[in-house]
N, C-alpha and C positions, 0 to 999 in steps of 0.2 A: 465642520467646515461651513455652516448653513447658518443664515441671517444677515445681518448687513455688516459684523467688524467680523464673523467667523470666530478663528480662536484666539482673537486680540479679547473678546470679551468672556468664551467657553472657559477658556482657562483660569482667568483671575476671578471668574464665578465659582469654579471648581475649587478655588484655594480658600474662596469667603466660606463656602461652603465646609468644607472642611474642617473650619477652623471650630463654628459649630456644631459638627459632629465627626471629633477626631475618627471612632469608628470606619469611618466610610472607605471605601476604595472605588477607585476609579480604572477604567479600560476607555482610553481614547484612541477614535478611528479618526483617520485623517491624512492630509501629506506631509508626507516628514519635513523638509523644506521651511514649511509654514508651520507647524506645530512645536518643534524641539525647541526653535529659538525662546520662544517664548516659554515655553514648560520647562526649560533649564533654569529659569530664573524664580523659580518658585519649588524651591528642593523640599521644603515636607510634603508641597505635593508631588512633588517627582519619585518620592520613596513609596507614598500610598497606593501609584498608578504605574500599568503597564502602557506603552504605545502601540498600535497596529499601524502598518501602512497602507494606504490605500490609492490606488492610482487615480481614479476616479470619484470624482465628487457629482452629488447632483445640485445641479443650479437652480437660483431661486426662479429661474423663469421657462423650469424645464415642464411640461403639462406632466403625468401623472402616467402615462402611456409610451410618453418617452423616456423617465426617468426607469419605469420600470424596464423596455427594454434592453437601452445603456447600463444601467446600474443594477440589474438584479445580479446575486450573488458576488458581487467585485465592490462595488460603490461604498463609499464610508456609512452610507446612512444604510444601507441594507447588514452591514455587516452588523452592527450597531444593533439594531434588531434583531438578527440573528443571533447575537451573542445573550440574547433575552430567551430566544427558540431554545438554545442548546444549554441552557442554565448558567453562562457564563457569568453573565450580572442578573439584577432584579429589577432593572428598570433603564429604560434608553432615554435620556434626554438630549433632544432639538431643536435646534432652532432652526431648523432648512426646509426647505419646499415642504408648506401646509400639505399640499396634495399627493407629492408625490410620499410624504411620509405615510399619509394616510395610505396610498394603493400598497406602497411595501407592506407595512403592518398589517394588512386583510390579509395578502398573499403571504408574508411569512409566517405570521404567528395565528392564523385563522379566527373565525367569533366564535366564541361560548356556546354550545348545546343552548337549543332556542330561542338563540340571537339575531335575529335576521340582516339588521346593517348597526353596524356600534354606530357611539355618537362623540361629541365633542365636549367635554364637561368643564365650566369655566366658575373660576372663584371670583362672586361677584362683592365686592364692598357696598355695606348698606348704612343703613344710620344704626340697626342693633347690633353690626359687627361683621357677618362675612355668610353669605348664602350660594349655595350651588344651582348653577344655570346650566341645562344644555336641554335639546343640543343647538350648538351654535356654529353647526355649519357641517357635519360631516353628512347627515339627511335631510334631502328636500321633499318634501310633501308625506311625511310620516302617518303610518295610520295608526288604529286604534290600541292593537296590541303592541305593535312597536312605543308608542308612546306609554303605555302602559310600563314596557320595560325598560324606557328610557326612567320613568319616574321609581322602578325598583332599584338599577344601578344608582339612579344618582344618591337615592335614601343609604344603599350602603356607603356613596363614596362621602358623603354629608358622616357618617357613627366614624369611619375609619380618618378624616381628617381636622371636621369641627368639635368630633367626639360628642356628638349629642346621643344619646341613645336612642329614639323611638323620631326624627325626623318630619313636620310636619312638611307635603306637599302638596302643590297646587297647579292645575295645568293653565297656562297663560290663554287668555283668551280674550275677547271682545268687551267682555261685562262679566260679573260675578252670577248673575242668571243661568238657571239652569237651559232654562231655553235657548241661548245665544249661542252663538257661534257654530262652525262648522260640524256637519255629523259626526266627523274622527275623535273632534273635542270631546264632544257630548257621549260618545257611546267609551271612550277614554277614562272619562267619566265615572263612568255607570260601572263600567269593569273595575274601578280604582275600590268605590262604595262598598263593593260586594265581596270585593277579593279576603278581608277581613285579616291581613296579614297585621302581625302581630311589630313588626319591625318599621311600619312607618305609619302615620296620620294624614290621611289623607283629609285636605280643608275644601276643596270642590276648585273654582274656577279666579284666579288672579287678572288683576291688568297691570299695563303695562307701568304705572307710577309705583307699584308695588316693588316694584324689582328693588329699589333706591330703598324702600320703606324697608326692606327687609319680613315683611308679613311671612315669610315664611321659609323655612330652610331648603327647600329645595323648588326650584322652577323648571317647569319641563312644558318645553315645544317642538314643534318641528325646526330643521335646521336651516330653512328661508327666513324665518320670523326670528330665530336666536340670533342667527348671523347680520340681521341689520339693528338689532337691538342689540350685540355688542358693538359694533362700527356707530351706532348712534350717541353712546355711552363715552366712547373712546373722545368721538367729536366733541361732545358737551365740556365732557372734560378738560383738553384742550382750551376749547372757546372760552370756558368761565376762569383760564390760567391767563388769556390774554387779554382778558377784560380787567383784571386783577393786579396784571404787570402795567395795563395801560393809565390805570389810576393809578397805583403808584409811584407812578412817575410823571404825575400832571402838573404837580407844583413842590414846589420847596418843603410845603408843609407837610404833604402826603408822602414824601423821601423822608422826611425824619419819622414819619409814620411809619412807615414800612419797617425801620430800622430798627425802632423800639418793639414793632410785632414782630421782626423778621423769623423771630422761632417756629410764632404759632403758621404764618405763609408758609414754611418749608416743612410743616407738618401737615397741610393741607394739602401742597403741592404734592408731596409722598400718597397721599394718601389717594387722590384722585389720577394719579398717573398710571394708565395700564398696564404699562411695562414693569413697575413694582408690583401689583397685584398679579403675579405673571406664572402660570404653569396651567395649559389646556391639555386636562386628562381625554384619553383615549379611553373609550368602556366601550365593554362589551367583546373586547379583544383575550385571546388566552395568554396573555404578559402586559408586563406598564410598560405604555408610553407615553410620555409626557410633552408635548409641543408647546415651547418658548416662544415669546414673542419676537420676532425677528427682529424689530429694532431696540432690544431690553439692551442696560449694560449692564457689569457685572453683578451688581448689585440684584438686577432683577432675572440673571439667569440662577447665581445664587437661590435665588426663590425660587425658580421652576425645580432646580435639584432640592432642594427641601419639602416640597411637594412631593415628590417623586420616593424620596428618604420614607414620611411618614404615610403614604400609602402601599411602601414592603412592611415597615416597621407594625401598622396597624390592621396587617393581613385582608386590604381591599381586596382582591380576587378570592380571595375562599369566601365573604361575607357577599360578594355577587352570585357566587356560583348558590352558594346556601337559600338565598334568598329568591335566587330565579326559579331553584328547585321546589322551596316549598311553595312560589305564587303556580308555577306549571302542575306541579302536583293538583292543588287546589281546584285548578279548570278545570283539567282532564277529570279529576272525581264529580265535579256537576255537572261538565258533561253528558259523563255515563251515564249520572244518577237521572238528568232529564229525559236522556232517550230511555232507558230504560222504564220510566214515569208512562211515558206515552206508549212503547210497547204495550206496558199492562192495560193503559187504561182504554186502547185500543184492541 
């Protein structure tokens, strides 16, 4: 029910969806009213899916305190969730209230054993092809360990949907210097160095032109600095669409210009538009879910359920839990080995 068309676009994403990977089955929450009309008119998907009704939706301008009050346990996007709690599906995909999905999702399906707040993991397009960002808006002012485990989920969610194996990452920063940037960075850092996990490469400290450059599979900050470095990304994009459409259309000559590239424009346009690049993983939660961009259309919520598809198919959550376990393991043994160091040698 959540975004700007609702299920004027869920639906005919569901069915694009579908189409490439007949497998899939769907469980749609929503008001019957507004849901049947349209999911009548797309019978292979009507056979693949079951409907829930739900009285209550939550609104894109509902704050995260209200929705959870209204909508816990009733609302379509809770239930939706819940249907990930109780093993119904294997991933929730939405497009409705950023916030209030995120407070359902903490309270329903809880974080991970030494998780302290998940984050927002976004598929960034680069010039080498597709890099993982977060978080980008679920934590503000993250510290050392949290970003530590922001950089181990994101290294699994990077094996489980780029399929690279060993992930190299980099925590965004000021400068490439070790000295710069804030202490959380740098002692971030220093934990990243030492950790010696076998499942990702850690490169030391990126900036912010990198992100575009692709220098590395996975970027990891806090979620003040992700969140205005995707809204900056989003805007660029845009801006360099209407500077693009405005030449094109300045004279005669640059209209038949247009005409003759119109391919490669509409491959750029694709390419640079956020709403195609579209599915923001939830990590750090005990189930997927997946938050679409509110204004995508079908096309791009398509993508967000294809997203969503190849992190059950590429078993992201056992490859977080694996990995959060052997970097926690890891500490807690130096640790002990430290104090116990100093007991003796005290």
């Amino acid at each position: 029910m959540g975004g700007d068309f609702g299920p004027a676009v869920v639906i005919p994403g569901a069915a694009k969806s579908l189409e490439r990977h007949p497998e899939l089955r769907f469980v749609f929450f929503g008001q019957e009213d507004k849901v049947l009309p349209i999911l009548d008119r797309y019978e292979k998907l009507k056979k693949a899916s079951r409907f829930v009704h739900c009285d209550i939706a939550v609104r894109m301008d509902d704050k995260p305190s209200q929705a959870l009050r209204q909508g816990r346990w009733k609302s379509s996007m809770w239930k939706a969730i819940e249907a990930v709690k109780n093993g119904e599906a294997e991933a929730c995909i939405s497009a409705g209230n950023t916030g209030a999905l995120m407070a359902m999702s903490k309270f329903c399906l809880r974080t991970m054993a030494d998780i302290e707040r998940p984050a927002i993991a976004a598929i960034w397009p680069t010039l080498r092809g597709e890099s993982i960002v977060l978080d980008v808006g679920a934590t503000i002012g993250a510290d050392a360990q949290q970003l530590v485990d922001f950089s181990v989920m994101g290294a699994a969610m990077a094996r489980a949907l780029i399929e690279v194996k060993r992930p190299t990452v980099g925590l965004l920063n000021v400068g490439v210097e070790e000295i710069k940037g804030q202490e959380e960075v740098k002692e971030a850092g220093r934990l990243l160095r030492e950790s010696g996990l076998p499942t990702l490469d850690y490169e030391g400290f990126v900036e912010g032109d990198d992100l575009g450059k692709g220098t590395v599979d996975v970027v990891v900050t806090e979620g003040f600095a992700g969140n205005i470095a995707l809204k900056t990304a989003e805007g660029t994009a845009k801006q360099i669409a209407e500077y693009l459409r405005a030449a094109m259309s300045r004279t005669v000559m640059a209209r038949i210009g247009y005409l003759l590239a119109r391919g490669a424009f509409n491959r750029l346009r694709d390419k640079m538009d956020p709403r195609k690049v579209n599915g923001g993983v939830f990590l750090g939660l005990n189930g997927i879910v997946i938050k679409s961009h509110g204004g995508t259309d079908d096309e791009g919520f398509a993508a967000a359920i294809d997203v969503g598809y190849d992190m059950v198919r590429n078993g992201l959550l056992d490859k977080i839990e694996t990995d959060l376990q052997s970097f926690h393991g890891r500490r807690a043994r130096d640790v002990a080995f430290k104090a116990a160091s100093a007991q003796t040698s005290g």
